[in-house]
VEXBA-676881 format. One record per residue: y, x, z of N, C-alpha, C in turn; residue in three letters; residue number from 1. Coordinates in steps of 0.02 Angstrom, whole numbers. Layout:
<sites>
SITE     nY     nX     nZ    caY    caX    caZ     cY     cX     cZ   r   k
SITE      Y      X      Z      Y      X      Z      Y      X      Z Ala NUM
...
</sites>
This chain:
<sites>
SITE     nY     nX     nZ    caY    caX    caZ     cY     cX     cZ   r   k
SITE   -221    613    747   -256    593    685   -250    518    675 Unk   1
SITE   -219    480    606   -244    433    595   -313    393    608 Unk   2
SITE   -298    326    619   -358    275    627   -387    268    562 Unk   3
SITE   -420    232    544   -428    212    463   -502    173    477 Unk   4
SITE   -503    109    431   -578    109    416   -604    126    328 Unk   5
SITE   -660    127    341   -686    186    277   -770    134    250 Unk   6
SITE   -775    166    199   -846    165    162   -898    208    116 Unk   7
SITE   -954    250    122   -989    254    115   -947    359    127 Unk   8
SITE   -915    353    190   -892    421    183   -946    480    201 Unk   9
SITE   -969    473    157  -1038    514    156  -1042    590    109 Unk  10
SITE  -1056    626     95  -1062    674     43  -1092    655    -40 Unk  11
SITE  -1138    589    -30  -1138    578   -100  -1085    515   -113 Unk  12
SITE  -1078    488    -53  -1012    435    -82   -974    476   -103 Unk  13
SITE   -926    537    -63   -870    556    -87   -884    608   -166 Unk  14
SITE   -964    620   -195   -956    617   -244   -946    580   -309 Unk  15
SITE   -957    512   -284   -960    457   -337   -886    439   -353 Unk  16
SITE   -846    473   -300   -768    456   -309   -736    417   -256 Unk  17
SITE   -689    457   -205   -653    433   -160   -579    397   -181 Unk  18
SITE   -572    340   -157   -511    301   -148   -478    302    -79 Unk  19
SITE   -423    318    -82   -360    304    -29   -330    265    -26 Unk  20
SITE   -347    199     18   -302    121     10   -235    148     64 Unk  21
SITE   -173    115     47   -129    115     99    -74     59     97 Unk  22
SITE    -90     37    166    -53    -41    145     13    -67    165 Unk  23
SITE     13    -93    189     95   -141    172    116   -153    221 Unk  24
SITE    189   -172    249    242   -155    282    230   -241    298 Unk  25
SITE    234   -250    380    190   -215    442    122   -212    438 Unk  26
SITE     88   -236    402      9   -255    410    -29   -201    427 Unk  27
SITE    -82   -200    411   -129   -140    446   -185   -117    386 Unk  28
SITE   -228    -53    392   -283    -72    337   -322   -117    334 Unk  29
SITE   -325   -165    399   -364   -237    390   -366   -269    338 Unk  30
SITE   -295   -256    297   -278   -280    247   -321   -283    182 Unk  31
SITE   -356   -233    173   -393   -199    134   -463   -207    128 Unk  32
SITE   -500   -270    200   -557   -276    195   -597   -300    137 Unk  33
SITE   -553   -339     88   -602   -359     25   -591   -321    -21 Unk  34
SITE   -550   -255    -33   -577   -177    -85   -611   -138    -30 Unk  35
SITE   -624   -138      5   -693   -128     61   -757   -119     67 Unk  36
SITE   -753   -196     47   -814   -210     25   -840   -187    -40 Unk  37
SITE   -798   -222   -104   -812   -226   -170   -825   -145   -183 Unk  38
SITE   -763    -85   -164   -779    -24   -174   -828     -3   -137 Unk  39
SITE   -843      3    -88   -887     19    -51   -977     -9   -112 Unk  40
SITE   -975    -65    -86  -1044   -116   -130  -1047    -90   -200 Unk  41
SITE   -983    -51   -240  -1009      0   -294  -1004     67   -297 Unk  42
SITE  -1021     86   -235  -1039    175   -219   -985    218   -200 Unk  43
SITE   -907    173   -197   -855    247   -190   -858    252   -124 Unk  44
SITE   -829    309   -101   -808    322    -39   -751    305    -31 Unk  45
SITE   -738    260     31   -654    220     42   -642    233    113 Unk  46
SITE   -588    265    110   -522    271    171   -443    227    169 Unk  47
SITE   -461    203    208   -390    150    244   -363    176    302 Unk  48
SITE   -333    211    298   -290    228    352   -235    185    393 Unk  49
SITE   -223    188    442   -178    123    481   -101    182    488 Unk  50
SITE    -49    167    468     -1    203    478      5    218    551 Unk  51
SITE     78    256    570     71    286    656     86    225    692 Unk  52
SITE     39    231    747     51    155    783      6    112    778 Unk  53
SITE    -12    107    722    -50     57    725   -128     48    727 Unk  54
SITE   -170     -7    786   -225     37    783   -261     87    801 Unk  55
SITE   -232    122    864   -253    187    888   -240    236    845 Unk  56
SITE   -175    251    765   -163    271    766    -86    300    792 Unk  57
SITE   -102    385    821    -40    390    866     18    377    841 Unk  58
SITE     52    349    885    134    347    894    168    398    848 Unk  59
SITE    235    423    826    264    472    799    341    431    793 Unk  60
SITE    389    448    810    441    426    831    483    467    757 Unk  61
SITE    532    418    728    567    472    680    543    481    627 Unk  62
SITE    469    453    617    433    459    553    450    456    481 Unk  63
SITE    435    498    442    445    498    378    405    477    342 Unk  64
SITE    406    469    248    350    461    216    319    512    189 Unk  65
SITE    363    583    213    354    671    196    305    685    251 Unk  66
SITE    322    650    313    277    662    359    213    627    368 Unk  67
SITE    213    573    344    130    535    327    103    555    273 Unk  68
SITE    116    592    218     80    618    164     61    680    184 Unk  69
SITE     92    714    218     61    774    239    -26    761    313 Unk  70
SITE     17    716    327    -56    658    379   -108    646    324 Unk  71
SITE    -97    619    283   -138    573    249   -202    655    225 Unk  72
SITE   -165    702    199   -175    755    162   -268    796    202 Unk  73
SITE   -192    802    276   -279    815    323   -302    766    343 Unk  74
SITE   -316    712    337   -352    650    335   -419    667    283 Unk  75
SITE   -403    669    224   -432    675    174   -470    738    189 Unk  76
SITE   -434    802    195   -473    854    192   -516    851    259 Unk  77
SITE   -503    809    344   -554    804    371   -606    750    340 Unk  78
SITE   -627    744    315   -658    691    288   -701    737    209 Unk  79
SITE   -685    803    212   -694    840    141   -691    803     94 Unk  80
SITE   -641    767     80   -622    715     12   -563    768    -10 Unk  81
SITE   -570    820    -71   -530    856   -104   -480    805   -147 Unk  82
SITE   -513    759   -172   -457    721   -224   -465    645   -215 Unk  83
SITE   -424    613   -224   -431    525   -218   -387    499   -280 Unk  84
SITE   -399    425   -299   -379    390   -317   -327    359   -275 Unk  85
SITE   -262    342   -267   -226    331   -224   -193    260   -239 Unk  86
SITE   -207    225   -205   -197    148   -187   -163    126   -143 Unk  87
SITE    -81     99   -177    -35     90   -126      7     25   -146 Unk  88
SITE     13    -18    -87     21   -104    -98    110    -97    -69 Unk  89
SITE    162   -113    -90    228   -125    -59    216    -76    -30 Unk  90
SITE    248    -43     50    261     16     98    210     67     65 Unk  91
SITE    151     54     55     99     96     34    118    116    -34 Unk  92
SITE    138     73    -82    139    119   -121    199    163   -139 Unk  93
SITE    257    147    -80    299    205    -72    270    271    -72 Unk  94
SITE    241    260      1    180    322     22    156    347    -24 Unk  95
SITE    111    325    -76     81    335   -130    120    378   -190 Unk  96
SITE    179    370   -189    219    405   -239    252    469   -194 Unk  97
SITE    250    472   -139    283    553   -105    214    597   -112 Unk  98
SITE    164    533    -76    108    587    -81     81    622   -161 Unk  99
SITE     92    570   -186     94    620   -271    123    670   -276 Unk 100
SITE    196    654   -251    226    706   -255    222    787   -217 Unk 101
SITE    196    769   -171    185    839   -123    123    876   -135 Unk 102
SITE     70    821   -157     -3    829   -179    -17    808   -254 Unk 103
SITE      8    838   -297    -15    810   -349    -84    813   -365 Unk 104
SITE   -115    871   -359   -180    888   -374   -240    871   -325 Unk 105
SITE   -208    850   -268   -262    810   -231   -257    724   -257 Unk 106
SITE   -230    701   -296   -222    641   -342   -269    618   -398 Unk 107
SITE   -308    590   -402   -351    589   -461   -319    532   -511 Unk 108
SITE   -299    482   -462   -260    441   -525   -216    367   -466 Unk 109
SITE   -166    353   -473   -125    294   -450   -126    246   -470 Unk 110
SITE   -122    183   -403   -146    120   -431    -83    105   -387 Unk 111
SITE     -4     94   -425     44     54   -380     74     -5   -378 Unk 112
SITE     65    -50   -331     35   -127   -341     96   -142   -291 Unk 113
SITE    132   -189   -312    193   -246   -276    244   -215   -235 Unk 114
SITE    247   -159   -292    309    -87   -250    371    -90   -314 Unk 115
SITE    408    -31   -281    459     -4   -322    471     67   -320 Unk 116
SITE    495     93   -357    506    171   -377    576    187   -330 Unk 117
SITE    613    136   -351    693    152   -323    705    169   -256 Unk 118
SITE    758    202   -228    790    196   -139    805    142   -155 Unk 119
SITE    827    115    -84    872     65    -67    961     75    -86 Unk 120
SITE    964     14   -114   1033     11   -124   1067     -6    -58 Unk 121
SITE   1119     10    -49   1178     -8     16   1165    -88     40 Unk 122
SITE   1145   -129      8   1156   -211     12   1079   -209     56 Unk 123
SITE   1031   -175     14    959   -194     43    954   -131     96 Unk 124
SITE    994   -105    108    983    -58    180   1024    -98    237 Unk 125
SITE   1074   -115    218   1102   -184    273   1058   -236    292 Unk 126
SITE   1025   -262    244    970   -308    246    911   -288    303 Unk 127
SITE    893   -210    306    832   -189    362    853   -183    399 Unk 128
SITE    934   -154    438    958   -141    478    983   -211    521 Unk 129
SITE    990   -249    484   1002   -312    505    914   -343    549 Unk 130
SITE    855   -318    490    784   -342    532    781   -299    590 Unk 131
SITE    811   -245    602    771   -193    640    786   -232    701 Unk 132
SITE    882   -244    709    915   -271    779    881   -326    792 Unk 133
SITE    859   -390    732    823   -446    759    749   -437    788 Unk 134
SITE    703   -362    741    635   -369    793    636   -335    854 Unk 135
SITE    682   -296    853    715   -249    921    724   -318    971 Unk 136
SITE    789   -377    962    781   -427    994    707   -471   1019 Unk 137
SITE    681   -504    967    641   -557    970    555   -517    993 Unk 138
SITE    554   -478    938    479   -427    959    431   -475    889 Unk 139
SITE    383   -436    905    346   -437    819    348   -520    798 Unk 140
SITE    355   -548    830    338   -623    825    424   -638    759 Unk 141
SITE    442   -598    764    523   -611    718    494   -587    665 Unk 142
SITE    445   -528    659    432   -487    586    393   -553    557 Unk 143
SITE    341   -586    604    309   -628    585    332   -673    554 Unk 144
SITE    417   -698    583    426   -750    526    452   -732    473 Unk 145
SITE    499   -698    453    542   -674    420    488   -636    359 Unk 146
SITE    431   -601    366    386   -577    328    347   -612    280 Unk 147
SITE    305   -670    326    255   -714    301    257   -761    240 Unk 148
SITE    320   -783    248    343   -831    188    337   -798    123 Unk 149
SITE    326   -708    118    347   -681     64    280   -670     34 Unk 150
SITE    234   -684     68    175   -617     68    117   -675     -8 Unk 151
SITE    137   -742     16     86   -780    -21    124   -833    -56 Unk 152
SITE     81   -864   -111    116   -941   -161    114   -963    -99 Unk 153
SITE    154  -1036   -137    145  -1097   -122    101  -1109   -107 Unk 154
SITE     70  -1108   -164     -8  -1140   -151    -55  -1111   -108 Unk 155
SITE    -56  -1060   -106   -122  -1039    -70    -68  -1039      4 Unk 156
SITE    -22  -1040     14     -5  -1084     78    -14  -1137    101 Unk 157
SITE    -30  -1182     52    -58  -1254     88   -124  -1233     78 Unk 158
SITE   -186  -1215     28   -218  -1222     -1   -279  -1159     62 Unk 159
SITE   -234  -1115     60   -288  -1056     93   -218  -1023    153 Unk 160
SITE   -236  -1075    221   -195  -1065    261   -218   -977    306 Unk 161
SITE   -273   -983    296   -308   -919    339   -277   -865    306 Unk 162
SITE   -262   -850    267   -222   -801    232   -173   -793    279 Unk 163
SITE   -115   -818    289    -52   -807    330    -79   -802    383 Unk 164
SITE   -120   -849    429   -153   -823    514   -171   -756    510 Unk 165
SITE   -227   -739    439   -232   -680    437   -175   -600    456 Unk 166
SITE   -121   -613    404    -73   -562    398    -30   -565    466 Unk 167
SITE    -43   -620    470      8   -656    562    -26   -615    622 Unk 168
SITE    -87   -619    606   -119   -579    676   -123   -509    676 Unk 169
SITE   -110   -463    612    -93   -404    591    -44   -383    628 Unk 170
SITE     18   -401    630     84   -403    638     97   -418    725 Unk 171
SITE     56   -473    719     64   -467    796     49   -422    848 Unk 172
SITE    -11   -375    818    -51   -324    878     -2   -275    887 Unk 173
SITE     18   -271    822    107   -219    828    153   -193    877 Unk 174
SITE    205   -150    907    253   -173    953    322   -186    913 Unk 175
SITE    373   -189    947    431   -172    909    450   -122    866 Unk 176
SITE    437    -59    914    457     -9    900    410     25    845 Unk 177
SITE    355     -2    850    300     35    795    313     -5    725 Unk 178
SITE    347    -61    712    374   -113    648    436    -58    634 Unk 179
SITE    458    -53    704    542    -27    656    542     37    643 Unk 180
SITE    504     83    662    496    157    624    462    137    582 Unk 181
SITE    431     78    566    403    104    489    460     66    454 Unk 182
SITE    507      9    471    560     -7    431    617     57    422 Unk 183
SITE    631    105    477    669    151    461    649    200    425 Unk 184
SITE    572    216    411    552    258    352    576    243    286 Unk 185
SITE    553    164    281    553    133    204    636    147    203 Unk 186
SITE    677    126    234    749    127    216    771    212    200 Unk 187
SITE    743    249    237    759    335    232    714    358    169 Unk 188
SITE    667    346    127    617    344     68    689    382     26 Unk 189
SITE    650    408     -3    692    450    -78    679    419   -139 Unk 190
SITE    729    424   -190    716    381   -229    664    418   -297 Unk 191
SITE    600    389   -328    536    415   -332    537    403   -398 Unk 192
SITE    600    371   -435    630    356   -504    607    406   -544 Unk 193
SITE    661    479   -537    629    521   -553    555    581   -569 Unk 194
SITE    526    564   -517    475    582   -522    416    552   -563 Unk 195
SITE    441    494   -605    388    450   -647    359    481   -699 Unk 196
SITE    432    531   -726    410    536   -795    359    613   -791 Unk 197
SITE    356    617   -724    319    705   -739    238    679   -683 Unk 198
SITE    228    607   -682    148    580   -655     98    621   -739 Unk 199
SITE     62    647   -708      6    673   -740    -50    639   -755 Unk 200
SITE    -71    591   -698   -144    581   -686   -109    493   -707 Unk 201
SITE   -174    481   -732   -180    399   -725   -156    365   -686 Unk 202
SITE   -115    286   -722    -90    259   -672    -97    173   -693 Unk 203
SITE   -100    148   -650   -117     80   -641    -63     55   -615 Unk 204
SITE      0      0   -640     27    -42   -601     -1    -99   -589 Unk 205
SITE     -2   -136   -538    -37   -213   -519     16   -238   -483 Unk 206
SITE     30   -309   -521     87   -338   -496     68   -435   -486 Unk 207
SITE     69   -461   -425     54   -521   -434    120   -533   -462 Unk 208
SITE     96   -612   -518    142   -629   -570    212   -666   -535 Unk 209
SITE    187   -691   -455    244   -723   -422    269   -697   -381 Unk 210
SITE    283   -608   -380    302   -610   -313    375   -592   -328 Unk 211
SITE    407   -605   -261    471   -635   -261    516   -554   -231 Unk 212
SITE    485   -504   -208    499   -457   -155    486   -408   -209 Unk 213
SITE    443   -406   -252    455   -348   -295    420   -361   -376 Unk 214
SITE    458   -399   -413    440   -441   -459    407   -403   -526 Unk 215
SITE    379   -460   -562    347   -429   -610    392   -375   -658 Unk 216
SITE    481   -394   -671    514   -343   -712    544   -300   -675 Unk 217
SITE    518   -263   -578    502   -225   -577    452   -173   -576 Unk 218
SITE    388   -201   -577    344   -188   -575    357   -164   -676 Unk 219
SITE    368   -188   -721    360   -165   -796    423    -94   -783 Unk 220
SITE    473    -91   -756    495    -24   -748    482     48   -718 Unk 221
SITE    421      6   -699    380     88   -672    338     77   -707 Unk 222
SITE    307     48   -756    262     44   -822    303     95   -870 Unk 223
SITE    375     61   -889    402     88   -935    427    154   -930 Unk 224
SITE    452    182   -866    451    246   -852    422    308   -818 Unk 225
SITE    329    266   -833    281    305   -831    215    311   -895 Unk 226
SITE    245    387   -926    213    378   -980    118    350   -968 Unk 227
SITE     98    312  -1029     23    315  -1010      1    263   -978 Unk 228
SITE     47    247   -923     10    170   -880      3    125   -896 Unk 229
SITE    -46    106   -875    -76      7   -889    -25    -29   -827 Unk 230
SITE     -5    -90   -867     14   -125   -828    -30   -206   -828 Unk 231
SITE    -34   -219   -762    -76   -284   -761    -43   -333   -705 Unk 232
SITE    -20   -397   -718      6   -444   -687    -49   -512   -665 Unk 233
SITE    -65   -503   -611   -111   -550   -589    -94   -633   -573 Unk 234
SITE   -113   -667   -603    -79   -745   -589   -106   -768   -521 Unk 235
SITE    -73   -818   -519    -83   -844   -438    -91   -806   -401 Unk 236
SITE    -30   -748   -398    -40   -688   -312     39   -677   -308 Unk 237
SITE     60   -674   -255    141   -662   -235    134   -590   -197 Unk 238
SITE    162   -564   -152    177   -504   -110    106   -468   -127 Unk 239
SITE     69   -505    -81     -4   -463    -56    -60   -475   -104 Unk 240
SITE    -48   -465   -145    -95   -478   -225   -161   -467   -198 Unk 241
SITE   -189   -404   -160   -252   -406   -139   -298   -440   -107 Unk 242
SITE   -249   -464    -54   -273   -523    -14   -279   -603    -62 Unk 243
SITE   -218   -608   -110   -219   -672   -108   -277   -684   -165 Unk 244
SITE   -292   -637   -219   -316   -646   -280   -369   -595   -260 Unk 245
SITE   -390   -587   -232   -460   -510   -211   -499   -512   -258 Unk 246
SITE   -547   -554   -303   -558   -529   -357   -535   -511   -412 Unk 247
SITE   -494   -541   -437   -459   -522   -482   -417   -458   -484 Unk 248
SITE   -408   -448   -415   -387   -365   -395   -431   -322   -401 Unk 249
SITE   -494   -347   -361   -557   -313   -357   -571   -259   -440 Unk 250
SITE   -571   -323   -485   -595   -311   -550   -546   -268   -580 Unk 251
SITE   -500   -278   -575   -449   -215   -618   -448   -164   -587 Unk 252
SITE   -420   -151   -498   -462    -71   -478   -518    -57   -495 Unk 253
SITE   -572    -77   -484   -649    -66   -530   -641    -43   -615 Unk 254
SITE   -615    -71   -641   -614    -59   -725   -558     16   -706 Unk 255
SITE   -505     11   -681   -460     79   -687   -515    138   -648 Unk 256
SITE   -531    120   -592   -591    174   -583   -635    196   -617 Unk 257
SITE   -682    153   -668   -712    179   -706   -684    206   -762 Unk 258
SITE   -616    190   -784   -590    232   -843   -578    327   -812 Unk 259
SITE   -561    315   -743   -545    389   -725   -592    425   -706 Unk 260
SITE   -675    391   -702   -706    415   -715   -748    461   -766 Unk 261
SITE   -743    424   -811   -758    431   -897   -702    494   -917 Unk 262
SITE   -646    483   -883   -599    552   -925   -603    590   -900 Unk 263
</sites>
């Protein structure tokens, strides 16, 4: 069974409406502590799950993102959470789009934030295979560098250094081998292109306005080839929009929750 930390997973929380955070490639659901709070402090019930490995959750060698959605699935149902809002940041919101796909109806509505729809092209699968041999060499302390530079501005790199120590000490509790099965998932991912135009349920893109790893005019092509979705570009946030801008994240998951409430 997955690790996860959670909020108000109670029987009347999970009636006020459960969310499924899932986060980002290497980090952990630590990631997630300030929609944590904010959801939690307005009544939903919240699950963060830590992918395999990480966290006391178990190991799984070979891992897929067919095989963590089907995890995630009895996650939820131990937890008697029938449907969620599904919240997925970069790696997560890969996750987030298979698990649509396998589960549509356990889906209440998608919020996919600093991702992409597409596989990997041949150039950017050389590119992981190239990280895997260097964290295989060096050990998490290589994901650490090679990662960090991406995750935040400028500014809030000089400005709000605890941010990077933050995501730095994520990464570090890691091993090798638990970074590079989840890099050999993301590279083995199917491409989720197709599946845009037949999303049913509400959808939320959230894209910080600077990030460099999965940019705002990709982030508007899974707008544009998902009928229905809001798209929202957050200023001053690069990679990890949640972390770097947390209210301003806070407030637009909050407003998309209450719209999927109301419908």
């Amino acid at each position: 069974m997955l690790s996860y930390l959670g909020a108000n997973l109670t029987k009347n929380g999970i009636e006020n409406g459960a969310i499924l955070l899932l986060h980002a490639f290497p980090l952990s659901a630590a990631m997630w502590r300030p929609q944590l709070k904010a959801l939690g402090s307005a009544g939903y019930a919240v699950v963060a799950p830590n992918a395999y490995g990480i966290a006391e959750s178990g190991e799984q060698e070979g891992w897929s993102f067919t095989d963590y959605a089907h995890e995630l699935a009895r996650l939820l149902e131990s937890l008697n959470i029938e449907h969620a809002t599904v919240v997925g940041l970069s790696m997560g919101g890969y996750q987030a789009l298979e698990f649509y796909r396998l589960y549509p109806g356990k889906t209440a509505s998608l919020v996919l934030c600093d991702t992409r729809a597409e596989a990997d092209a041949p150039a950017a699968r050389s590119v992981r295979e190239e990280f895997i041999s260097a964290v295989e060499a060096e050990g998490a302390e290589e994901a650490v560098r090679r990662m960090i530079p991406n995750y935040f501005t400028v500014e809030s790199s000089i400005n709000k250094p605890e941010l990077a120590a933050e995501a730095a000490a994520m990464i570090r509790r890691q091993s090798a081998t638990v970074i590079n099965a989840a890099m050999r998932a993301i590279m083995m991912r199917r491409d989720a292109t197709p599946l845009l135009a037949s999303i049913h349920c509400p959808v939320l893109v959230l894209n910080g306005k600077e990030d460099k790893l999965t940019t705002p005019e990709t982030a508007k092509s899974i707008h544009d080839l998902t009928a229905g979705s809001q798209l929202l570009l957050l200023s001053g946030a690069a990679h990890i929009a949640n972390m770097e801008q947390p209210q301003a994240f806070n407030s637009a998951l909050l407003a998309h929750l209450e719209e999927v409430r109301r419908s």
